[in-house]
C-alpha positions, 0 to 999 in steps of 0.5 A: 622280233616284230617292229610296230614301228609305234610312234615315239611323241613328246609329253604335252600338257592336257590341264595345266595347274586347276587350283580351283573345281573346273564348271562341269560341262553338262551339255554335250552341245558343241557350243559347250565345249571349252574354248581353252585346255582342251587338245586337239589330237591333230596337233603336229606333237600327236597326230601320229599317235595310234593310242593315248597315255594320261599321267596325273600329277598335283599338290597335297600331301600323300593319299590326297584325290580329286575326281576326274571326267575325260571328254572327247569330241568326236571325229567328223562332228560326232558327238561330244562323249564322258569318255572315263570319269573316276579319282586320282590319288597321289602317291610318294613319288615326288614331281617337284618340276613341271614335266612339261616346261622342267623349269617351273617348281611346283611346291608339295608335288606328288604324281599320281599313285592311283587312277580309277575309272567308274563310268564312261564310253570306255568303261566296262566292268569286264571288257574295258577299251582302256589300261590303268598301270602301276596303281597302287605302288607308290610309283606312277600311275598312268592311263591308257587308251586307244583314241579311237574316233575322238579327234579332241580331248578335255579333263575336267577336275573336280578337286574335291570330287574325291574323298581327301581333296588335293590343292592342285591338279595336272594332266600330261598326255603323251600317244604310243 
């Protein structure tokens, strides 16, 4: 049996609760990029991180979506790039507790059912640099990728980007 010795790290939160759409950042300038809810994947809670995980969670009812835009800064004063854009659908499995501090009670909380990825660096009809796991079961979805030579991270939420909008959304993120 190998070991791959993958780093075991902690959840941390990628957007707190957007109850309202986020200003879309449409200059990839430096001077742009958000001063808060971003991450830096330095931090001490995930710099040993080979790869990432995002799980989305938010508030409405089941079948509820908003879209999605996960920028990244680039190592080394590289580029700001649209990482993956697409929709998250809440599904039945209930997060009525913030993951993150499990103290807060978040009312009509539903975890993501559904990720989809339309565009994007990382997207790619046929050979995509990213994995969407359990979509459509009703369970939890999640995200993942490789984190590459992005050294800061950023969600956007657009909650009535998708097609039946949600009243909240969150993002968690976690390295393997």
């Amino acid at each position: 049996m190998a070991y791959l010795n993958t780093a075991r790290l902690q959840w941390s939160s990628l957007r707190g609760a957007v109850a309202a759409d986020d200003t879309a950042l449409t200059s990839f300038n430096y001077s742009n990029w958000p001063s808060s809810n971003t991450l830096n994947l330095n931090s001490s809670k995930i710099c040993d991180a080979n790869g990432m995980v995002v799980a989305f969670h938010g508030t409405a009812a089941e079948n509820k979506d908003f879209a999605y835009n996960l920028y990244g800064k680039c190592i080394a004063n590289g580029p700001i790039m649209l990482l993956l854009t697409g929709v998250v659908t809440l599904g039945a499995q209930a997060c009525t507790t913030d993951p993150i501090d499990n103290t807060t009670t978040i009312a009509n909380g539903l975890w993501a059912d559904t990720i989809t990825a339309t565009a994007g660096i990382f997207y790619d009809a046929t050979n995509p640099a990213y994995r969407i796991y359990d979509a459509g079961n009703d369970m939890i979805c999640i995200l993942q990728f490789d984190q590459k030579h992005v050294e800061d991270i950023f969600c956007e939420i657009d909650l009535d980007g998708g097609s039946d909008a949600a009243t909240s959304a969150y993002a968690i993120i976690t390295g393997w």
